[in-house]
C-alpha positions as CSV (number, residue, x, y, z in Angstrom):
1,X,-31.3,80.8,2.5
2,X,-31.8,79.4,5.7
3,X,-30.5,76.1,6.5
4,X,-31.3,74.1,9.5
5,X,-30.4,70.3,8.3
6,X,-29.2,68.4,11.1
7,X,-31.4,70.1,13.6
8,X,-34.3,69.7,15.4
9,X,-37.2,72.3,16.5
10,X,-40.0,72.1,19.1
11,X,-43.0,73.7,18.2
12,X,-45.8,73.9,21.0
13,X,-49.3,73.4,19.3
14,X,-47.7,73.4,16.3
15,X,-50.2,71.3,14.4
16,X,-52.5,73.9,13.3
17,X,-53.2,77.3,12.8
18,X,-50.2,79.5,12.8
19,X,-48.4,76.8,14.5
20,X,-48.6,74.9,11.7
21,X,-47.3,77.6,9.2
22,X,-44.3,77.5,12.0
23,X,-43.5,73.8,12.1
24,X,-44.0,74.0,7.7
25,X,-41.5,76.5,7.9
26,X,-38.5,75.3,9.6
27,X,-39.3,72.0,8.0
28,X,-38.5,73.2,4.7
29,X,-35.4,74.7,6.0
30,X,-34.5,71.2,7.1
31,X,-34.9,71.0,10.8
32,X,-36.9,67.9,11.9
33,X,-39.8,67.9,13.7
34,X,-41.3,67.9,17.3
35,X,-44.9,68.7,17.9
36,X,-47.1,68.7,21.0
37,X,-51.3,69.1,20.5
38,X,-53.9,69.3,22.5
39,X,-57.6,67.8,21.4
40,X,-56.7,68.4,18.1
41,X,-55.5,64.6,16.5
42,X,-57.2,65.2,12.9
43,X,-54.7,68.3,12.6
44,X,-51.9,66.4,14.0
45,X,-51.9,63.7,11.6
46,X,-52.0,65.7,8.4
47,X,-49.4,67.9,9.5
48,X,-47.3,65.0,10.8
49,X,-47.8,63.8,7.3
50,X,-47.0,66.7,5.3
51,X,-43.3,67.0,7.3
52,X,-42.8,64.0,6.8
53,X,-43.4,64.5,2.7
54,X,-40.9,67.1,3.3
55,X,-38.4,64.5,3.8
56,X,-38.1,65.7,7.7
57,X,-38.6,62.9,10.7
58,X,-41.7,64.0,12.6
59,X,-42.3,63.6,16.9
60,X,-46.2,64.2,17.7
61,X,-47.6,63.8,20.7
62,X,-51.2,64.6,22.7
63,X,-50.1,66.2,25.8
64,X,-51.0,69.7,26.9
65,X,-48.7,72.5,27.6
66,X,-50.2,73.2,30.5
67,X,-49.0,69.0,32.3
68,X,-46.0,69.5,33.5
69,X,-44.6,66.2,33.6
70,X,-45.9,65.4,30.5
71,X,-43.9,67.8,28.2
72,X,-41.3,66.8,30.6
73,X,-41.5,63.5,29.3
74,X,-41.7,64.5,25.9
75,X,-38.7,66.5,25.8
76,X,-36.8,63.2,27.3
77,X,-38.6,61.2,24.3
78,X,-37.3,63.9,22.1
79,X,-33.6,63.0,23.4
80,X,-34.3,59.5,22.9
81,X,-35.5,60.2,19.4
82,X,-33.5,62.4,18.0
83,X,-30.8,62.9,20.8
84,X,-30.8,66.5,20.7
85,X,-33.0,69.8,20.7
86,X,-31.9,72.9,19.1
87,X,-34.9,75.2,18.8
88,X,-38.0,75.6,20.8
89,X,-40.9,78.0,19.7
90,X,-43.1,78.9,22.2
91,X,-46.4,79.0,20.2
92,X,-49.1,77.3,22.1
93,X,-51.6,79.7,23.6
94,X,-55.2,80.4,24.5
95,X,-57.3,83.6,24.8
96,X,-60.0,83.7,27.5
97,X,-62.2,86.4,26.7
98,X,-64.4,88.0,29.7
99,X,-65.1,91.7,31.3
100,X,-62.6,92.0,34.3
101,X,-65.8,91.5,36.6
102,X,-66.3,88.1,35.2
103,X,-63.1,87.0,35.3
104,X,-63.1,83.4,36.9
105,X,-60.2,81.6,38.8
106,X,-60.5,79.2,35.7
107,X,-59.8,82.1,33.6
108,X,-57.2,83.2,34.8
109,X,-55.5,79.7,35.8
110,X,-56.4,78.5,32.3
111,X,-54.2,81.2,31.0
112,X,-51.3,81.3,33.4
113,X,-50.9,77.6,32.8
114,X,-50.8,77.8,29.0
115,X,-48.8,80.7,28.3
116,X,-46.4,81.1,31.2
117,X,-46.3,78.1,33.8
118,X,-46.0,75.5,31.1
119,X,-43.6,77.3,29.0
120,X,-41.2,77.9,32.2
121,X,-41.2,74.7,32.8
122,X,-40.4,73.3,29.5
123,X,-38.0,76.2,28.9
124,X,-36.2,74.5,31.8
125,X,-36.4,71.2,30.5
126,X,-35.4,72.5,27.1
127,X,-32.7,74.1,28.0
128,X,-31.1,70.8,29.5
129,X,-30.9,69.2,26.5
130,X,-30.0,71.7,24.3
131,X,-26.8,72.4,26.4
132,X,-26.2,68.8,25.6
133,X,-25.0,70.2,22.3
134,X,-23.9,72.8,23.3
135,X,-27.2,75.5,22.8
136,X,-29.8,76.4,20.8
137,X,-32.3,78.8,20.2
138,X,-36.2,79.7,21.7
139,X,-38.5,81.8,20.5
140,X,-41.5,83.1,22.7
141,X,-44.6,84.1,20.4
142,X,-46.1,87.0,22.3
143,X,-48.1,89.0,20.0
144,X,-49.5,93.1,20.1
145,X,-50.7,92.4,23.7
146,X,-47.3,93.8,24.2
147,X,-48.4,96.9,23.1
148,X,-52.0,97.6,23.8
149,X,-54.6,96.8,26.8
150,X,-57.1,94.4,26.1
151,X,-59.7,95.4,28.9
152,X,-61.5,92.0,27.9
153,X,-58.8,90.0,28.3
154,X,-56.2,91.0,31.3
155,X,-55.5,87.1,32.1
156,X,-54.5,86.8,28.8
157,X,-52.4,89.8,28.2
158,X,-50.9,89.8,31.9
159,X,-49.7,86.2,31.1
160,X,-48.3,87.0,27.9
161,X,-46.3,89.9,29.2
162,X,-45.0,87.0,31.7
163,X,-43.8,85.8,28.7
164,X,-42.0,88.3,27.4
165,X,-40.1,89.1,31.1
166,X,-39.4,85.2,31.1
167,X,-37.7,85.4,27.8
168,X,-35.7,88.3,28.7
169,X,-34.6,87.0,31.8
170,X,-33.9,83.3,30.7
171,X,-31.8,85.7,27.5
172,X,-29.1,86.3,30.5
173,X,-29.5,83.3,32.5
174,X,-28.8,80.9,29.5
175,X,-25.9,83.5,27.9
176,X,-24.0,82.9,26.2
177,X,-25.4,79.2,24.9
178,X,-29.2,80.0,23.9
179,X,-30.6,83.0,22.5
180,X,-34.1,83.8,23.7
181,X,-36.3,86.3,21.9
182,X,-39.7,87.5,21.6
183,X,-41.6,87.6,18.4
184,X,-44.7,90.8,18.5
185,X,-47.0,90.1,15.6
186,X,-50.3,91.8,14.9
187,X,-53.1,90.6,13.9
188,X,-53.2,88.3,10.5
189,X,-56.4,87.0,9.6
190,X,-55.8,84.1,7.2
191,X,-58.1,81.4,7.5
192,X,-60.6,83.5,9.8
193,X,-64.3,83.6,8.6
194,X,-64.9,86.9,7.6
195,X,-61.4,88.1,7.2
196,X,-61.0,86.9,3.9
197,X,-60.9,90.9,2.4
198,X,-59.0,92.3,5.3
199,X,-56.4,89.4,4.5
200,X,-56.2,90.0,0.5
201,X,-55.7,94.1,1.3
202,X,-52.0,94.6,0.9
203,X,-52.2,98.1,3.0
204,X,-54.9,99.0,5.6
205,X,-55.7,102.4,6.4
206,X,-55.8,103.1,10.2
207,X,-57.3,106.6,10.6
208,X,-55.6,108.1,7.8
209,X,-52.2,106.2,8.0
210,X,-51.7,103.4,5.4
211,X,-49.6,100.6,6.2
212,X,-48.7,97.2,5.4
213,X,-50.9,94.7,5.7
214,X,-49.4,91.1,7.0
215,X,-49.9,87.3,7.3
216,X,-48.4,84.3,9.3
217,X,-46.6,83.5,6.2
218,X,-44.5,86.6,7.1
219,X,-44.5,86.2,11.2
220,X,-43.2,82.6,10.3
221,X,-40.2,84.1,8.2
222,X,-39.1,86.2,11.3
223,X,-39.3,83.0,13.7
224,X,-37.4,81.3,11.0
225,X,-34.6,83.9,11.2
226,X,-34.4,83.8,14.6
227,X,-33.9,80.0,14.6
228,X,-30.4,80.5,12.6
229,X,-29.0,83.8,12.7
230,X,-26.3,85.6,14.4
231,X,-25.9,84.4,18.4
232,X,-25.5,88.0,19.1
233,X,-29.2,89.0,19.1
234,X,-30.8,87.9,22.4
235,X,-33.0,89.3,24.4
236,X,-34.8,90.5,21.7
237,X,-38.6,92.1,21.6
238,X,-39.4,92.0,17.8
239,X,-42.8,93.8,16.5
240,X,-44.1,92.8,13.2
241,X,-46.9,94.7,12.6
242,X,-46.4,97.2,9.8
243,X,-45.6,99.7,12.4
244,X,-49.9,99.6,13.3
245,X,-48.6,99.7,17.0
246,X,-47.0,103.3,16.6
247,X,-50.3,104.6,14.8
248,X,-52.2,103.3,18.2
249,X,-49.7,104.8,20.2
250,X,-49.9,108.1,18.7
251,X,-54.0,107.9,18.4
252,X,-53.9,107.5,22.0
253,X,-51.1,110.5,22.7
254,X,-52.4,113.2,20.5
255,X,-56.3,113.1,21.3
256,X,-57.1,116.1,23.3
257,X,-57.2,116.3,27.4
258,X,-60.8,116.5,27.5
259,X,-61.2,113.2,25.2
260,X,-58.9,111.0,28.0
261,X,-59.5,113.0,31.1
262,X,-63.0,112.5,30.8
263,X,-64.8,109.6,31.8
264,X,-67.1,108.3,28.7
């Protein structure tokens, strides 16, 4: 059983949603909290309270990924606080959704700033004081953008492959004190209006192929792991999908050359 007492773990937008299943998580494991939200203070007080339930001390604070010297500040109010940081999960994220003719400079600054500007610069002000301790761990949410194009959404996907790159590189660049790794979910649908069904099915079929199903409950046992096992994995790119990415890989591979040569 995992067990993080004496720690404590940064979760971006970890208030709600599946950030909230996140911060739950490594609560009960015994980490205290840190939380960051954005417009969102109804969320932030109930899960503030429910940490705090857990017997865990509980950080929150409205200021957006995307301000720089905000989360800066936060992340020295952390070491006032607590005096140390040992895990930071990169959750916080947006999804601009828009044909690539429409795509605005808002677009695509919206999702630069959220998923991969911000998160540098908090990695690098994360990393600081962790090493004041002598490491720690961070975990980059990146989801099966990873994996598939999203013609509707390149700012998003191009941002979160950022991401992924920035973990990978900051894996070396921090060795051997912090472990960064990547964390490829696909899609759960808990708490999403219409879903419900899809969410209860314990195996989906995908053209033929049955696999198993997932939820954030399960996403959240994997960043869990990651935020107290073994030093040696690092660099990581973790899928959790039930293997649903292979099954659209080999959709794609195996259609005839008239079906992809040929424009629709």
């Amino acid at each position: 059983m995992t067990d993080l007492t004496g720690k404590v773990a940064l979760i971006t937008g970890g208030d709600r949603r599946a950030g909230k299943v996140f911060t739950l998580a490594l609560a009960k494991a015994g980490a205290d909290i840190a939380v960051n939200y954005w417009k969102s203070e109804a969320d932030a007080v109930e899960t503030k309270k429910e940490v705090e339930a857990l017997g865990r001390k509980c950080l929150m604070r409205e200021v957006s990924i995307a301000d720089i010297e905000g989360m800066k500040n936060f992340v020295d109010e952390i070491d006032k606080t607590f005096g140390r940081l040992d895990i930071l999960v990169h959750n916080a994220s947006n999804f601009n959704h828009a044909p690539f003719q429409e795509v605005t400079e808002e677009h695509w600054d919206g999702s630069m700033d959220i998923i991969l500007k911000g998160p540098f610069f908090l990695s690098q002000a994360a990393s600081k004081l962790m090493m004041k301790n002598g490491g720690g761990r961070m975990i980059a949410l990146i989801g099966n953008s990873s994996y598939e194009i999203w013609p509707d959404r390149i700012p998003h996907t191009i941002a979160k492959c950022g991401m992924l790159r920035l973990m990978e590189n900051l894996a070396v660049t921090l060795s051997p004190h912090i472990q960064c790794n990547c964390v490829c979910p696909g899609p759960f649908f808990k708490g999403r209006p219409g879903y419900e069904k899809r969410y209860d099915e314990k195996f989906v079929n995908m053209s033929g192929h049955i696999v198993r199903n997932g939820d954030v409950d399960s996403v959240a046992e994997l960043v869990l792991f990651l935020a107290s096992c073994t030093e040696y994995i690092n660099g990581a790119v973790i899928p959790i999908d039930g293997g649903k990415r292979l099954i659209h890989w080999s959709m794609a591979v195996n259609q005839p050359d008239s079906e992809v040569d040929q424009p629709k």
